[in-house]
C-alpha positions in Angstrom: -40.6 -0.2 27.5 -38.1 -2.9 29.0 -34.4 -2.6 29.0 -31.7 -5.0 30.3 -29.3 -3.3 32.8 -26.1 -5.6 33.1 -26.8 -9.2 32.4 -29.0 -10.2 35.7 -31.4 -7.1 35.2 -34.4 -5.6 33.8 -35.8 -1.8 34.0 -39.5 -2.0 33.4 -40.7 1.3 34.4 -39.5 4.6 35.6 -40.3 5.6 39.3 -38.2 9.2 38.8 -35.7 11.7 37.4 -33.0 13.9 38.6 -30.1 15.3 38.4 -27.7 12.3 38.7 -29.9 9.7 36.3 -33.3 8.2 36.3 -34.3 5.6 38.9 -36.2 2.6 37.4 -38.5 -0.2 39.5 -36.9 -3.3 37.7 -36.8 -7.2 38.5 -33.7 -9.1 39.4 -33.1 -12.8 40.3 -34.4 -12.0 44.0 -37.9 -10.2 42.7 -38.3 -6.5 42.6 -35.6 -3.8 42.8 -35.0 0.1 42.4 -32.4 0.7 39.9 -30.6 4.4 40.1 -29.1 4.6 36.2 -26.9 7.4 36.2 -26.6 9.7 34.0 -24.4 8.6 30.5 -21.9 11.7 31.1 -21.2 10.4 34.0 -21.1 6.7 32.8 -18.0 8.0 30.1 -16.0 9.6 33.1 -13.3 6.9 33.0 -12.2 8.1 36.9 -15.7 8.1 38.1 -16.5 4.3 37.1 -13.0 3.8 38.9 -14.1 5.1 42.0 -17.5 3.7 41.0 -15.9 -0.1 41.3 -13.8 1.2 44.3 -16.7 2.1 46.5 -18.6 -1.4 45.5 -17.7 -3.3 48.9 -18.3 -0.2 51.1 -21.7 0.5 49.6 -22.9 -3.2 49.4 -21.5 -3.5 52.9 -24.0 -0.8 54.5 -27.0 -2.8 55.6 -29.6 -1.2 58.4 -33.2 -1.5 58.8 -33.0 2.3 58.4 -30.9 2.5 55.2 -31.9 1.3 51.6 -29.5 -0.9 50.9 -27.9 -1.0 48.0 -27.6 -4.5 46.0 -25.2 -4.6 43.2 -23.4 -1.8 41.3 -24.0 -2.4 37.5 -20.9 -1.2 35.1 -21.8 -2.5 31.5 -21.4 -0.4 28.4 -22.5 2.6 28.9 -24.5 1.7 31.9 -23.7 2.7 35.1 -26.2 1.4 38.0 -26.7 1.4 41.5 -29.4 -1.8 42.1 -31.0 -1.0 45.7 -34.0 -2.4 47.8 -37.6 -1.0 46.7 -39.2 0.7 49.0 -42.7 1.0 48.6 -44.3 3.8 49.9 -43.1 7.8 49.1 -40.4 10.2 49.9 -40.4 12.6 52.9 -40.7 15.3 50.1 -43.6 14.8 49.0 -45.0 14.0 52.5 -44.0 17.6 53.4 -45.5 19.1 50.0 -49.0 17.6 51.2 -49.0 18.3 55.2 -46.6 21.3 55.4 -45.6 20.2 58.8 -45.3 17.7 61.0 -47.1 17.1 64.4 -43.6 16.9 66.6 -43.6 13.3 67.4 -43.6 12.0 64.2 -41.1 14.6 63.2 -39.0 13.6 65.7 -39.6 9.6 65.5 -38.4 9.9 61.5 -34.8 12.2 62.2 -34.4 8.9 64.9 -35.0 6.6 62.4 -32.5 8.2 60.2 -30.1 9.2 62.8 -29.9 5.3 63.2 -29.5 4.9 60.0 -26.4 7.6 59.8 -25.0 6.0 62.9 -24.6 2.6 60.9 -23.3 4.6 57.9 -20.5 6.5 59.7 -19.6 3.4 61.5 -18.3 1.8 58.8 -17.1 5.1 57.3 -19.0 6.5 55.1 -20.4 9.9 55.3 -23.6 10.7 53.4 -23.2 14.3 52.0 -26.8 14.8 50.9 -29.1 14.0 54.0 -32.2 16.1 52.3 -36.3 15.5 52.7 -36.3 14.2 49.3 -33.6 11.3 50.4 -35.9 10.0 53.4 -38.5 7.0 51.7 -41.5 6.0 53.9 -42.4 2.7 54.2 -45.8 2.7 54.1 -46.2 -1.1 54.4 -44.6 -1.2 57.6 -46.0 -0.6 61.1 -47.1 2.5 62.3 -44.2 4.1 64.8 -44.9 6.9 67.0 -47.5 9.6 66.2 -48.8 7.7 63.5 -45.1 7.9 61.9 -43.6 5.5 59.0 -40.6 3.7 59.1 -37.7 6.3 57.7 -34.8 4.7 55.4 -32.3 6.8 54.2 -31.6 6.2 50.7 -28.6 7.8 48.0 -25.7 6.6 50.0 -22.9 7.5 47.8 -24.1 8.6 45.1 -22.8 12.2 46.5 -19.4 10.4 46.9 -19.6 8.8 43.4 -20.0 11.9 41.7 -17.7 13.8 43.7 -14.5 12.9 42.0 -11.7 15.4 42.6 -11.5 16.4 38.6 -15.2 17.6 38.9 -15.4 19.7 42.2 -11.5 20.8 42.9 -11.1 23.5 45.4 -13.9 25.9 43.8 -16.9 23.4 44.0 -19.2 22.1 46.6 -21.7 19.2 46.2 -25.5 18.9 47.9 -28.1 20.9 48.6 -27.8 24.7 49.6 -30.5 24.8 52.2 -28.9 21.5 54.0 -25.5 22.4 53.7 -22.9 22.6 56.4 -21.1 25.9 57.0 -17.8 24.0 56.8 -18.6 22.7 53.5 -19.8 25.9 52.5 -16.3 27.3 53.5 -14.3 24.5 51.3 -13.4 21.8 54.2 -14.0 18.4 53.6 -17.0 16.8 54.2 -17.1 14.4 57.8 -19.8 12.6 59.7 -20.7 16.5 61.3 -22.1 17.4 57.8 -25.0 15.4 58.2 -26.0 15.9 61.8 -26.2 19.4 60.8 -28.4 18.6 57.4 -30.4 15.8 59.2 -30.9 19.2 62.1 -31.9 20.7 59.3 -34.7 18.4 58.2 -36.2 18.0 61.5 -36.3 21.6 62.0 -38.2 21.8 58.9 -40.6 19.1 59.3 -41.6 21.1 62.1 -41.6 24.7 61.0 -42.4 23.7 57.3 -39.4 25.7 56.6 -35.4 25.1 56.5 -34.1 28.0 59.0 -31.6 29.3 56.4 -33.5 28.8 53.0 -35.4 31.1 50.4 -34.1 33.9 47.8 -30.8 32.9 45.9 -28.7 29.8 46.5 -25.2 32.0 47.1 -27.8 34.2 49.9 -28.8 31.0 51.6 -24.8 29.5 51.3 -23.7 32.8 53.8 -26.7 32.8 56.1 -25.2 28.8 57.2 -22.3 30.5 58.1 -22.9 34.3 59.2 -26.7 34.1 60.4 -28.0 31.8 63.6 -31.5 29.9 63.9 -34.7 31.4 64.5 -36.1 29.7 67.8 -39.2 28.1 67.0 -42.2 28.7 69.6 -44.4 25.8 71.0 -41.7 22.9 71.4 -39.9 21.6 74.4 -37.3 23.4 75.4 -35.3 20.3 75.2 -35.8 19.7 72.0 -35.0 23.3 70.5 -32.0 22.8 72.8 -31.2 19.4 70.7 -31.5 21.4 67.3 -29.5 24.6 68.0 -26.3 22.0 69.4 -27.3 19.9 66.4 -27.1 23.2 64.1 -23.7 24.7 65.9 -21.5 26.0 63.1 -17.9 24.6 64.9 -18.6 20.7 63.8 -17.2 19.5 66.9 -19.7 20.9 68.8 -22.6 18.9 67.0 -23.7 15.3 68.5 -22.8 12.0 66.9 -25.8 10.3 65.2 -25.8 7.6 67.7 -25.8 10.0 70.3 -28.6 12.4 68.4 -30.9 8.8 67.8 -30.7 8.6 71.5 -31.8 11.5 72.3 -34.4 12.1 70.0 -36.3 8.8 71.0 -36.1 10.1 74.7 -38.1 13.1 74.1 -41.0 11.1 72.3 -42.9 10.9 75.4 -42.8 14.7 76.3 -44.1 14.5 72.3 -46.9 12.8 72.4 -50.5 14.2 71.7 -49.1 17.8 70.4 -50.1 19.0 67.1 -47.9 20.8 64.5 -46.8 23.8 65.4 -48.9 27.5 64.6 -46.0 29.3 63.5 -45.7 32.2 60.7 -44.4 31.1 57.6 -41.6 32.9 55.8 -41.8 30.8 53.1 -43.5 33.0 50.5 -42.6 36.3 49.9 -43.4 39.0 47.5 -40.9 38.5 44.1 -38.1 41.6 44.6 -39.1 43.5 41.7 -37.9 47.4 42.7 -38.8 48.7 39.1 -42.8 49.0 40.6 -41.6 49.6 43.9 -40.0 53.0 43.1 -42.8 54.0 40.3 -45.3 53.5 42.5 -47.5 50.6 41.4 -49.2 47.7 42.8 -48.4 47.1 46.7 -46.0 44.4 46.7 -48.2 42.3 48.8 -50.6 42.1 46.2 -48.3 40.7 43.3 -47.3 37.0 42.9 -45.7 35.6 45.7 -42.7 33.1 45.5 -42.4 30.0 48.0 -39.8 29.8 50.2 -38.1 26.3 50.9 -35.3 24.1 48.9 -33.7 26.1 46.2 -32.3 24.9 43.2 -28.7 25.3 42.2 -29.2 25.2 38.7 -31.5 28.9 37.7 -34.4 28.3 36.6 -34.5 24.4 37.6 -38.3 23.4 38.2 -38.3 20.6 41.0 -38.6 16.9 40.1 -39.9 13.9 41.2 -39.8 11.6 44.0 -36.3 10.7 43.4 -34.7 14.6 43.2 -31.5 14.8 43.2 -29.0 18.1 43.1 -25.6 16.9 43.1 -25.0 20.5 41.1 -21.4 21.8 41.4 -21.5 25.7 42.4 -18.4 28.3 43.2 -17.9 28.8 46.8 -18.4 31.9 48.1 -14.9 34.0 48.7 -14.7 35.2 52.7 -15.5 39.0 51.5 -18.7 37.7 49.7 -19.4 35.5 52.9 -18.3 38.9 55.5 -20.6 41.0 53.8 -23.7 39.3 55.0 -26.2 40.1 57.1 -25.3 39.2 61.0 -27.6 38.3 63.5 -30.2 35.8 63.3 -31.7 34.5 59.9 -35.3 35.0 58.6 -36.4 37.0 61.8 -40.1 37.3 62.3 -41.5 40.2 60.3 -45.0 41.9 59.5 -46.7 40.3 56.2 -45.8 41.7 52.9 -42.6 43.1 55.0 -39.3 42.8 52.6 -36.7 40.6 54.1 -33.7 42.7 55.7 -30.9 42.9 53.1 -32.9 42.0 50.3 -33.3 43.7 47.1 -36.8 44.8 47.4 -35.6 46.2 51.4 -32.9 48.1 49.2 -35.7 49.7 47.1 -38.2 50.6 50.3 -35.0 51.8 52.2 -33.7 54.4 49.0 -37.4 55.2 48.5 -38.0 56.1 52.1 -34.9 58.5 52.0 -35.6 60.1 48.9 -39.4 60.9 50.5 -37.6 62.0 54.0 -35.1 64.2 51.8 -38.1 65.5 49.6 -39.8 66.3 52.8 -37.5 68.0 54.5 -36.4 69.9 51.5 -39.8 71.2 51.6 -40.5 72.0 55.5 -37.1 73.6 55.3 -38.3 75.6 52.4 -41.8 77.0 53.9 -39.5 77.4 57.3 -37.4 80.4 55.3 -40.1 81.4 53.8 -42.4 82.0 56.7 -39.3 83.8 58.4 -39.0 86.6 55.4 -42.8 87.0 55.4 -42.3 87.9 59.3 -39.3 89.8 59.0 -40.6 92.3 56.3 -43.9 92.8 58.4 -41.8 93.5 61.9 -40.4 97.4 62.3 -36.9 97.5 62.5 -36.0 98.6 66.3 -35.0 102.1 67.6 -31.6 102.8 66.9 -30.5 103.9 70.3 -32.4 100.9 71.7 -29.1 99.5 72.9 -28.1 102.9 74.8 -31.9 102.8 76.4 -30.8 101.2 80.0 -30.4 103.8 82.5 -27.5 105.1 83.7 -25.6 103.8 86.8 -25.2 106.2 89.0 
């Protein structure tokens, strides 16, 4: 059913949900639009539509042929609107869901499109803050680029800002996705241009792998692997590109490239790219749910109970994921530096046999405890028929002469 969204206007039809608002294919006086309505809390946050208003000529202003631009902000009622360009094609997202992976060119030919599209962004100052798979839209009208690739726009520009108002998040919040987030936001710093090198590193690393390097098991888990745990090296690619994504994935945000500079790069390595299919690589990205209670009464192997996919977590327990147009702008407590300390060092989601429980996990616990107990048990017992065996023998052996000692002859 239609509705009017400010007076120039209309919402015909729902394209998605999440967690921000709904996003709506509608018709304005230039033809066909997207329309993000946020949610009505937010819509009745006096301070938000302030900084809503505020953010107008910065958010109109970004126009790139790798950004969805955004039209006209809509504040009218209790409407609250972001009116951007409508993209027909899908979201990187579901792309990923249907192919797993990426052959590497075409992986690499969409993080340049959207590294050029972050290049425009930060130029005029604004910083993203939620570069994710599910913010990447194909075009699939468009040309075809490299390796049979579609053209990338980055879409949500400020949306993450929008919602981010100092009243919501303070100093014990962070905004975005866990699997894409940057150590220093994980650590409470402000969020700057580095923040989405290192998500958009993050993307590209899984549209390769078909896995985020620091994702899977609970959100806080994944949060202190960012900043305690460093990248599995991926077999099969260049050495100049894994070189590209470890800089790209440096924890110090200095140390990480500009998006111009990453763009650049990224489109130099297309040749060395071209004709290689997606990787063969094991997947971590399922693993058996870490239930100890059958682990320790012996029941099913855990290999053959339900297995849980690895990727994208939500924030939110529970949360099932949604459409084309997720969203996960979820506030979440930020890990205190003993909570973040007490992680696991080395390097995250190491290669391991199948059905193997992850190091550190609670199911490892459970193996670990249960492979004591059977040691102790054991050697409890050897221990046992040892003493045993030795007063069996020692009853059967006559006791020695008593002048045995005095037996050595004499010296003369």
């Amino acid at each position: 059913m239609a509705r009017r969204i400010g007076s120039r206007y209309t919402a015909h039809q729902i394209l998605g949900r999440g967690s921000a608002g709904t996003v709506w294919l509608g018709e304005g006086p230039e033809g066909p639009v997207a329309i993000k309505l946020l949610r009505e809390d937010l819509s009745s946050d006096q301070e938000l539509v302030g900084r809503f208003v505020q953010e107008r000529t910065a958010l109109l202003g970004l126009e790139h042929a790798h950004v969805v631009s955004v039209r006209d902000l809509v504040v009218d009622g209790n409407d609250l609107a972001l009116v951007m360009d409508l993209v027909r094609g899908t979201d990187l997202r579901t792309r990923l869901d249907r192919e797993r992976r990426l052959a590497p060119e075409a992986a690499v030919a969409i993080a340049a499109d959207v590294a050029d599209g972050l290049a425009a962004a930060h130029a005029a100052g604004v910083v993203h803050r939620d570069v994710k798979p599910e913010n990447v839209l194909l075009d699939m009208q468009g040309p075809l680029g490299p390796g049979g690739s579609h053209r990338a726009l980055l879409t949500d520009f400020g949306v993450a800002k929008l919602i981010d108002t100092p009243r919501r998040t303070r100093a014990s919040k962070i905004i975005g996705t866990p699997d894409y987030l940057a150590p220093e936001i994980v650590e409470g710093l402000p969020p700057r241009a580095a923040v989405d090198i290192y998500a958009l590193a993050t993307v590209l690393y899984e549209l390769l792998a078909g896995f985020t390097p620091f994702g899977g098991g609970h959100p806080g888990a994944v949060l202190r692997r960012h900043v305690t745990e460093t990248v599995v090296p991926l077999p099969g690619i260049p050495d100049e590109l894994w070189q590209l994504l470890v800089q790209c994935l440096a924890k110090a945000p200095a140390s990480r490239l500009r998006a111009s500079e990453l763009a650049a790069r990224l489109r130099e390595l297309l040749p060395l790219l071209a004709g290689m299919p997606p990787l063969d690589v094991d997947e971590p990205d399922t693993e058996p749910a870490e239930d100890t209670s059958e682990e320790l009464s012996g029941a099913a192997p855990a290999a053959e109970r339900t297995v849980r996919r690895r990727g994208a977590v939500p924030l939110v327990p529970g949360a099932k994921p949604s459409d084309s147009n997720r969203d996960t702008h979820t506030s979440m407590r930020v890990p205190a530096p003993d909570e973040l300390a007490g992680g696991a060092h080395g390097t995250a989601r190491a290669p391991r046999a199948a059905g193997a429980p992850r190091p550190g996990s609670a199911r490892n616990r459970a193996v670990t405890r249960r492979r004591r107990l059977t040691l102790a048990a054991a050697a409890t017992l050897v221990t046992a028929a040892a003493v045993g065996t030795w007063l069996a023998t020692a009853e059967d052996t006559p006791p020695p002469p008593q002048d045995q000692k005095n037996s050595a002859p004499a010296t003369p």
